[in-house]
Each structure stands twice: as C-alpha cells, then as structure tokens.
VOGUVO-700903 format. One record per residue (C-alpha): x, z, y. Coordinates in steps of 0.05 Angstrom, whole numbers, plus 5000, padded with zeros to 4 digits. Example, Ala and Ser with C-alpha at 12.3 -4.5 7.8 and 13.67 -1.06 7.14 Angstrom:
<rs>
R      x      z      y
R   5246   5156   4910
R   5273   5143   4979
</rs>
This chain:
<rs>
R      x      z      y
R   5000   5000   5000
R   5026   4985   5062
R   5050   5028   5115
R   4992   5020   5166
R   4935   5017   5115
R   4884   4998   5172
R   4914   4931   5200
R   4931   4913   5127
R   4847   4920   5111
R   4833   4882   5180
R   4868   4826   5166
R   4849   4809   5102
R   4790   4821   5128
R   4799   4753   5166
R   4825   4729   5108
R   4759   4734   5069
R   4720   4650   5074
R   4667   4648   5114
R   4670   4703   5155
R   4678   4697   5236
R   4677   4749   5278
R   4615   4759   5294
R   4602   4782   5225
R   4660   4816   5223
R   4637   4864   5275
R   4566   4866   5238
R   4594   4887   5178
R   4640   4941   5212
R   4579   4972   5241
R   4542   4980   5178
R   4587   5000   5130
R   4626   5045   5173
R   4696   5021   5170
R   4744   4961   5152
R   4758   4985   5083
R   4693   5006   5076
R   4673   4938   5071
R   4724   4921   5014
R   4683   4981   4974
R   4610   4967   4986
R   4570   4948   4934
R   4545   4863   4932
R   4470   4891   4929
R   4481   4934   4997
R   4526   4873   5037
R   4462   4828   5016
R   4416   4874   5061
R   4463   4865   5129
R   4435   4816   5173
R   4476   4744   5169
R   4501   4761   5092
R   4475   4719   5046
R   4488   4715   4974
R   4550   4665   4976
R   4584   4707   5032
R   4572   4778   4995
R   4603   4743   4935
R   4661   4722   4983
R   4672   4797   5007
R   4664   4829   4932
R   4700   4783   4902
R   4763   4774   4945
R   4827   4784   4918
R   4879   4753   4956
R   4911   4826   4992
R   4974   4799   4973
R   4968   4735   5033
R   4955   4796   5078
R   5013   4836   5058
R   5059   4782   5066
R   5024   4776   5136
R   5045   4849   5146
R   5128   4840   5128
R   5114   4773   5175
R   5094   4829   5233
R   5142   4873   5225
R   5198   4832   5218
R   5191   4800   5286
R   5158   4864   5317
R   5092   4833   5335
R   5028   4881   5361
R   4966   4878   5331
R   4905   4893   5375
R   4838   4916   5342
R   4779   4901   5378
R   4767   4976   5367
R   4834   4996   5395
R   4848   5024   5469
R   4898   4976   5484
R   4854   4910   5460
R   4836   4870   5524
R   4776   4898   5557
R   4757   4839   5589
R   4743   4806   5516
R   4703   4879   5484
R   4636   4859   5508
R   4634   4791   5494
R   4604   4776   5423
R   4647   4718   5396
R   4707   4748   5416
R   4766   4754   5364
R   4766   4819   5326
R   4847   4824   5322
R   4895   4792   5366
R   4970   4779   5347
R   5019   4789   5411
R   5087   4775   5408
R   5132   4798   5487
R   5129   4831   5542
R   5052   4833   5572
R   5001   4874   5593
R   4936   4857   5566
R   4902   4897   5617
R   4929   4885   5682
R   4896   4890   5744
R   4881   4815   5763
R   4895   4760   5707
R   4875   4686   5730
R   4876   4641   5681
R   4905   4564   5695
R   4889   4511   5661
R   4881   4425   5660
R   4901   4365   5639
R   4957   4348   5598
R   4969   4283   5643
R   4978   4323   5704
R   4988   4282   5773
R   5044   4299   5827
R   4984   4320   5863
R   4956   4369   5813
R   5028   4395   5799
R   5045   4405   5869
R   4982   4446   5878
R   4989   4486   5809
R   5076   4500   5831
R   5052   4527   5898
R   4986   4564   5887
R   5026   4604   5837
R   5087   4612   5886
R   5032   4632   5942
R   4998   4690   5893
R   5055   4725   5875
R   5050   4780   5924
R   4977   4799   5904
R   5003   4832   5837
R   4976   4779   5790
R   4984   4765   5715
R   4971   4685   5691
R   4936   4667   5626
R   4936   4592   5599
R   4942   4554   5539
R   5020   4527   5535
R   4989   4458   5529
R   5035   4402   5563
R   5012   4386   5633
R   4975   4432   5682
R   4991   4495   5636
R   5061   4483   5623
R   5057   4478   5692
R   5033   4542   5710
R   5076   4576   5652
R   5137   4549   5683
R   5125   4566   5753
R   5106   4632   5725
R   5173   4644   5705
R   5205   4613   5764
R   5183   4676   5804
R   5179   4722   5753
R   5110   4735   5753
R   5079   4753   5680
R   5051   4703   5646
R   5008   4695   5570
R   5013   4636   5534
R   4949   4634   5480
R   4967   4591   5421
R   4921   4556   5369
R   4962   4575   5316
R   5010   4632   5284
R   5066   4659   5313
R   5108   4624   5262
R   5117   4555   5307
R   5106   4534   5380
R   5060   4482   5390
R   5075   4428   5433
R   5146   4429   5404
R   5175   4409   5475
R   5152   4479   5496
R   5200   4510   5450
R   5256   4544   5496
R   5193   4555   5541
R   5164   4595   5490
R   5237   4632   5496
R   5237   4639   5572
R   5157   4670   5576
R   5175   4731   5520
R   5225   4756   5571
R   5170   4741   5621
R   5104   4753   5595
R   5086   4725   5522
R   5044   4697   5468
R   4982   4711   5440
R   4937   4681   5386
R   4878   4709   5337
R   4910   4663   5280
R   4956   4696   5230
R   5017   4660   5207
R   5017   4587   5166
R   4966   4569   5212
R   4973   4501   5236
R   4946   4480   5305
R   4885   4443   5280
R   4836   4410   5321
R   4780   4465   5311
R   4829   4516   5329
R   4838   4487   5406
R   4770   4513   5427
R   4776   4585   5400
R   4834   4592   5442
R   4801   4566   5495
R   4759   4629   5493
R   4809   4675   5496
R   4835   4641   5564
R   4762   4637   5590
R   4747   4713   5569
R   4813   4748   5602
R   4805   4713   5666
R   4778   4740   5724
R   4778   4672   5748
R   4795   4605   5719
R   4829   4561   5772
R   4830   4484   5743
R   4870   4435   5790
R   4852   4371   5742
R   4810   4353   5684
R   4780   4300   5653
R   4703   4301   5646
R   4710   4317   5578
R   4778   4346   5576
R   4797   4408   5541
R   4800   4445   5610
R   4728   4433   5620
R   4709   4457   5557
R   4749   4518   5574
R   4706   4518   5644
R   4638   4517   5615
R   4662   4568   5576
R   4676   4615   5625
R   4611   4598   5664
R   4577   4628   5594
R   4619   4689   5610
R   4603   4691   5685
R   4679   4692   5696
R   4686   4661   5766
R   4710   4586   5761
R   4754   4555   5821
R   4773   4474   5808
R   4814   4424   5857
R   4770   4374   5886
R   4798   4308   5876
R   4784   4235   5902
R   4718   4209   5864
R   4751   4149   5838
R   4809   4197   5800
R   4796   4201   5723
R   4832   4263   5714
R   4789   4300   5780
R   4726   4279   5761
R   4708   4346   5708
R   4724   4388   5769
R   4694   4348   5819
R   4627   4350   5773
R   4636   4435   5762
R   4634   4437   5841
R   4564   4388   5835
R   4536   4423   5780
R   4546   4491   5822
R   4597   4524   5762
R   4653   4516   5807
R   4675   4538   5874
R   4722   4493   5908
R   4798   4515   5916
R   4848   4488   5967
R   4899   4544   5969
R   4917   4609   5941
R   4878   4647   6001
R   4809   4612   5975
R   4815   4651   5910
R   4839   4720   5945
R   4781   4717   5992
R   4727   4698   5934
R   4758   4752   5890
R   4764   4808   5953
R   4838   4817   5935
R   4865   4821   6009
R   4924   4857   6012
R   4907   4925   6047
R   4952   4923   6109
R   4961   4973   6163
R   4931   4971   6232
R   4970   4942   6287
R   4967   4993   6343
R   4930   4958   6397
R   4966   4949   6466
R   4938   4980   6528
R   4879   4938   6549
R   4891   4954   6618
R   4957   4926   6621
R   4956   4857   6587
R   4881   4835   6614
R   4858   4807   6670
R   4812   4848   6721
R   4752   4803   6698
R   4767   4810   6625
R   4774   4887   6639
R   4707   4889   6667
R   4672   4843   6607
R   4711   4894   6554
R   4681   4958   6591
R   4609   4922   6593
R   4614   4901   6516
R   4635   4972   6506
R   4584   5012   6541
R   4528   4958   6512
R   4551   4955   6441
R   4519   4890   6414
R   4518   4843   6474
R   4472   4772   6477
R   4518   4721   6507
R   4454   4693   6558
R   4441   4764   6581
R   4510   4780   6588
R   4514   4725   6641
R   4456   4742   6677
R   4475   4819   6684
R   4553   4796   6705
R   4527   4741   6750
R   4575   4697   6714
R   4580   4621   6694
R   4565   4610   6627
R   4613   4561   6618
R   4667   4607   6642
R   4646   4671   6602
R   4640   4628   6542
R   4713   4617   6560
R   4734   4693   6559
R   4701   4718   6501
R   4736   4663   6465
R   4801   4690   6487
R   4783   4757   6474
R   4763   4737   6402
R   4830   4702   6384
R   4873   4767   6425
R   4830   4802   6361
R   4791   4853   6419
R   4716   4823   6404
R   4686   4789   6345
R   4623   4748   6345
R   4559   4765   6317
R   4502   4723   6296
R   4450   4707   6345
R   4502   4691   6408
R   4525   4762   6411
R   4597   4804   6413
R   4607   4864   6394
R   4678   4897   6406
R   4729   4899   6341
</rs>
C-alpha cells in the first residue's frame, strides 16, 4: 500500500472507465469517502443517481491499482502536488463549479490561489498586431500583483507565457496531457523557463497523450481560474472561443481585442463584443478599471487654493463650497457671469482636480 493511501484511491478512482467527474463527486457524497467507493457493494452503487448497471460493474470490478501505483512512484519521483477537490489548497475558483476536475497534477512554483489570476488566451496564428498587444498588456499589469493562466498552445499563449517570464510575473501553463511530455514540442525549454517562474498544471495522469477531446477540458480549467479571460485574437470557431463561451457559462468576466471586420483571426472576438459576452479591451487600464483593481495610492496634499488661483476662481471655489451641488445655469445667474466664460473655469478647475462634474450640469467640489 502506498504511502499516502488517499491519493493512491483518488486516482484510480479516475482510472475506473466511464467515470467523469461529475460522478465522481456523486459517488463521494454517498458513500462517504474515496475508498469507500472501492468497498460498496454493486446492489448499493446501482441506487446512486447516474450509476447504471455497466458503470457499477466498472467500479466493482476494477482491478487495475497497479496503473495507479505506478502513477504514484511517477509523482514522487519528479515531486509533483496533487490537489483534491476536497483539499484546502485546491483552487477555489474551480470548487463550485460542477464539471470541474476532481484532482489536479501541478508540477513548479505557483500559487493556485492568488489574489488576481487572468487568464490569456488565442490563436495559434497570432498577428504582429495581436502579439504586440498580448507583450505589452502583460508588461503594463505587472504592478497590479497578477498571476497569468493559459494553455502553452503556440501563438497568443506562448505569447503570454513568454512575456510572463520576461518580467517575472507568475505564470500557469494547463496542459492536455501528463506531465510526462510537453505538448507543442517547440515549447519544450519554455516548459523549463515557466517551473522557475510559475508552472504546469493538468487533470490527466501520465501516458496521456494530448488528444483532440482532451483540448477542451483544459480549456475549462483556464476559463474556471480566471477572474477574467482577456482574448486579443481568435478565430470564430477557434479554440479560444470555445474557451470564451466557456467562461461566459461561468460568469467569469471576458475582455477580447476588437479587430478590423475583414480579419479572420478577430472576427470570434469581434462577434463576443456583438453578442454582449465580451467587453472590449484596448489596454491594460480597461481590465483594471472593469475588475476595480486600482492601485490604492496616497493623497496628494492639495496646494493652498489661495495662492495658485485667480481672484475669480477663488470666488467660484468659495460659492461651490458654501452651495455644495451647484447647477451650472444658476450658477451664472447668481455670479452674474457669462456662460461661456464660467463654462471656461470650471473646466480648468476640473483638470487642476479641485471640482468634478455631476450629472444634470452641476459641480460639486472634489
């Protein structure tokens, strides 16, 4: 029996045909316990909801522990964490939503719960003007304490990996496939560079090759763990979009580079932003403002009022003050001042940061 007698049960638990993880989770909650399962009876797994006969024969009759103690010497060998869905440190951002993987494979230096993860993704025929935007919208969020999620694919997440590493910012590459092989091969020394970095992650034990079915189960691990889901290109029916509406099933929030109408690889984003699953990003300050992730800075000290403004704009700062909210049209009336000329002032005052405007033609002082 192996050392750690719980991950050895939960991942031959995965190892058992037929049964995804929605089940999985099922069949935790009513028999108690991962080895539980292994020691119900066939006539009690036949009564849980979504277990019929052929998969209670699966789960009664499974023998192959040995495939998921040579996944265990695999683990410890190259010092890989497990995550339980159970466990504290599993990713929080994945507990509550139903299809997500029940045990995760990491391999680096990540935190799987850090305070803002965006998640980058898009085509693997990236333009100069997606790759420009991808280098410097990751250069431009480094100071606001973020962690990057994407796929390693070639392209727009190779992309974003690199520049991850660039300026040392943490990054997660999810693979569709063990931790035995990199997949694309050209991200090899990649690979390499993000474990020092950041790292991989993947739900697939090892010997798993990156099959085509596998691509959109990691998908949902990058659309799960984001916060938001920045896409600079994407095909209509690219792999990024797939990864978008996948999100939008989340709620995560979902930020895409609008692109001319007649570019193939812009036309799945420009379609999120018409289909109103998107908001539109231009820069790295569009996502901090729809996220609220301003930096909290300290109050300039104000200089003396008296000394750097004019007499007039003395007098309109004293009037705002002692009226609080103040209609532009009565102001003028009650100061006996051109319109045209206030207007003028309080425009002044707003970019010397002294009033701010206020619906309805009004000022009120900052």
């Amino acid at each position: 029996m192996p050392t750690t007698p719980d991950l050895f049960y939960q991942i031959s638990l995965k190892l058992i045909p037929g049964i995804g993880d929605v089940l999985i989770k099922n069949l935790i909650s009513y028999c108690g316990g991962v080895e539980a399962i292994f020691k119900e009876r066939k006539s009690k797994l036949l009564k849980i909801p979504g277990i019929g006969g052929v998969l209670a024969n699966n789960i009664a009759t499974f023998s192959n522990f040995d495939l998921a103690e040579k996944e265990m010497i695999f683990i410890e060998k190259h010092q890989i964490k497990a995550y339980f869905y159970l466990d504290e440190a599993y990713p929080y951002r994945l507990r509550d939503l139903q299809d997500a993987p029940t045990l995760l494979f990491g391999l680096g230096n990540f935190d799987l719960n850090p305070t803002r993860l965006i998640g980058i993704v898009g085509t693997r025929k990236a333009s100069e003007y997606g790759r420009a935007f991808t280098q410097q919208l990751v250069q431009d969020l480094k100071e606001h304490n973020i962690e990057v999620i994407s796929g390693l694919a070639l392209g727009i997440d190779g992309i974003a990996h690199k520049a991850c590493i660039e300026h040392q910012i943490s990054n997660i590459g999810v693979l569709a496939h063990g931790l035995d092989r990199i997949y694309p091969s050209q991200h090899q020394q990649l690979a390499k560079k993000m474990l020092l970095c950041g790292g991989l992650l993947t739900e697939f034990t090892s010997g798993t090759n990156p099959d085509r079915e596998n691509f959109p189960k990691r998908n949902r691990i990058v659309a799960g763990m984001s916060d938001v889901l920045v896409v600079p290109e994407t095909a209509i029916k690219g792999g990024a979009r797939i990864t978008a509406e996948i999100a939008h099933s989340y709620n995560r929030d979902i930020m895409v580079l609008p692109g001319r109408v007649s570019d193939y690889y812009s036309l799945g984003c420009n379609y999120l932003i018409r289909d109103h699953k998107a908001s539109m990003i231009t820069c790295a300050d569009d996502l901090i403002q729809l996220m609220g992730w301003e930096k909290s800075k300290k109050q300039a000290p104000k200089p003396d009022l008296f000394s750097l403004l004019t007499k007039e704009e003395n007098t309109l700062i004293e009037y705002i003050r002692n009226k609080g909210k103040c209609n532009v049209d009565l102001m003028a009336f009650e100061l006996n001042t051109d319109p045209g000329t206030l207007a003028l002032r309080l425009l002044e005052l707003e970019f010397g940061g002294y009033v701010r405007p206020l619906p309805g033609k009004s000022y009120e002082l900052v």
